[in-house]
C-alpha positions, 0 to 999 in steps of 0.5 A: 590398544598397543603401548604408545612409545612414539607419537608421529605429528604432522606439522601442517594444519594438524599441528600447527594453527592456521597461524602457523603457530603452535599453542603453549598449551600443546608444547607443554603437553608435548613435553608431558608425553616426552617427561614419560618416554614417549619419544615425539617426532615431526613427521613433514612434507616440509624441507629441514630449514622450515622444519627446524624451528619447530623442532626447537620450539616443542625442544625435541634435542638432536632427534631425527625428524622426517622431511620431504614426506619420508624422502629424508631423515634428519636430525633438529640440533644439528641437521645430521641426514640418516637417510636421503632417498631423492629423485633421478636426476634423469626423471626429474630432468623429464618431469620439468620438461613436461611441466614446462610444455604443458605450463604447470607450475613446479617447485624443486627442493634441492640442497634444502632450497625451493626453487620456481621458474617464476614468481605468483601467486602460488608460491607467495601463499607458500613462502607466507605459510613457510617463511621461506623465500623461493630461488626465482630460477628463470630458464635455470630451473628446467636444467637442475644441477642436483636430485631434488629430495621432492618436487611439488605442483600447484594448482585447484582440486580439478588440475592436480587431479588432471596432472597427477593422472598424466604424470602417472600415464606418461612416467609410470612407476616412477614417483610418488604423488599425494596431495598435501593440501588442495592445491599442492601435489608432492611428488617423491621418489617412487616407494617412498611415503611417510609410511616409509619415512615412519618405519625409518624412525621406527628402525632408528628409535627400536620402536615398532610401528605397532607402538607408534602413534601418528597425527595427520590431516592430508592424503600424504598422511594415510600411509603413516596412519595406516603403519603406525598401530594406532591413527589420530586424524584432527577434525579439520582433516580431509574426510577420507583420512578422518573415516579411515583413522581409529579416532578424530580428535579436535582440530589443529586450531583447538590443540588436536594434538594435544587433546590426542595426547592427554586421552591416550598417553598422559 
């Protein structure tokens, strides 16, 4: 096993509890890692503002976190972008209108504000997880203004899997799509994965990837996981990602991360 200089975490029930809360005894332990070198990031399917807290929770300073699934790099203190790969404004002009004809519901990320058509139960659970309030938008928001940094979908296991494959029949090579959780497709710039996102850290910390550590839990967590030279899944984690991972350590809900941290960095 390679030298750890770098541990990439995901946020959403790898991290986080179910609470969405972080215990005191992983931000200690997060601390330990940093007190020996071991630079630590955040690496999210989150937008910056949800993000953020986070960041200043586990007191990372001003380093680079990574957004939107590796669409966007940015920094915790002060919200310096360093990287920013969106969506065509034409493609996710497209997108909507296909959304809108085959009534899926969608969500846009543009200028770090979620934006829906309309209001349900879908996007109350997201603002209860996030602690964001979604822009209703109305008929507005088929006609965005700006390129969205990511766009996601809502809906079962079975309907994703239905969308998903329509969206790659209708727009072939055109975006990215990976599920975050069971009910949520994330939809990104085409080439761009945490797998990307994770080499964009690499690049600016001078670490290479086989000396990163990465912590994940969700399909679009794979492709960190399989850059970085040693993979962690927690055990609440999909079975897919826990079989491909090089090894399981407890769950989000009994400091995984932390457990992960004290075998193999302190």
């Amino acid at each position: 096993m390679n030298e750890i200089k770098m541990v990439a975490i995901d946020l959403d029930d790898t991290l986080l509890r179910d609470d969405i809360t972080v215990s005191d005894h992983t931000v200690h332990t997060i601390g330990l890692a940093r007190k020996k070198d071991v630079t630590v990031v955040i690496a999210t399917g989150r937008m910056f503002s949800t993000a953020q807290p986070y960041g200043k929770q586990l007191k990372l300073g001003d380093i680079p976190m990574m957004l939107y699934s590796g669409a966007l790099i940015q920094t915790v203190d002060t919200g310096t972008i360093l990287y920013h790969c969106p969506i065509d404004l034409q493609d996710a002009n497209t997108l909507l209108m296909l959304a809108k004809e085959k009534q899926w519901f969608l969500q846009t990320y543009i200028d770090d504000v979620v934006r829906v058509p309309y209001y349900n139960h879908y996007i109350e659970n997201y603002e209860n997880i996030t602690g964001t309030k979604a822009l209703i938008a109305g008929e507005r928001f088929y006609h965005p203004e700006g390129r969205p940094s990511k766009m996601l979908v809502h809906g079962t296991m079975h309907e994703l899997d239905q969308i998903k494959k329509e969206i790659e029949l209708t727009m072939p090579g055109v975006f990215k799509l990976m599920r975050s959780k069971e009910t949520m497709l994330e939809i990104v710039h085409e080439g761009i994965s945490k797998g990307t996102g994770l080499r964009q850290l690499c690049s600016i910390f001078h670490i290479q990837p086989e000396n990163v550590m990465a912590i994940g839990n969700s399909q679009n967590d794979i492709a960190m996981m399989e850059t970085a030279g040693f993979s962690v899944a927690v055990a609440n984690a999909e079975n897919e990602i826990r079989q491909a991972a090089d090894f399981v350590t407890t769950s989000n809900n009994d400091d995984g991360v932390a457990a992960a941290i004290e075998k193999f960095i302190l």
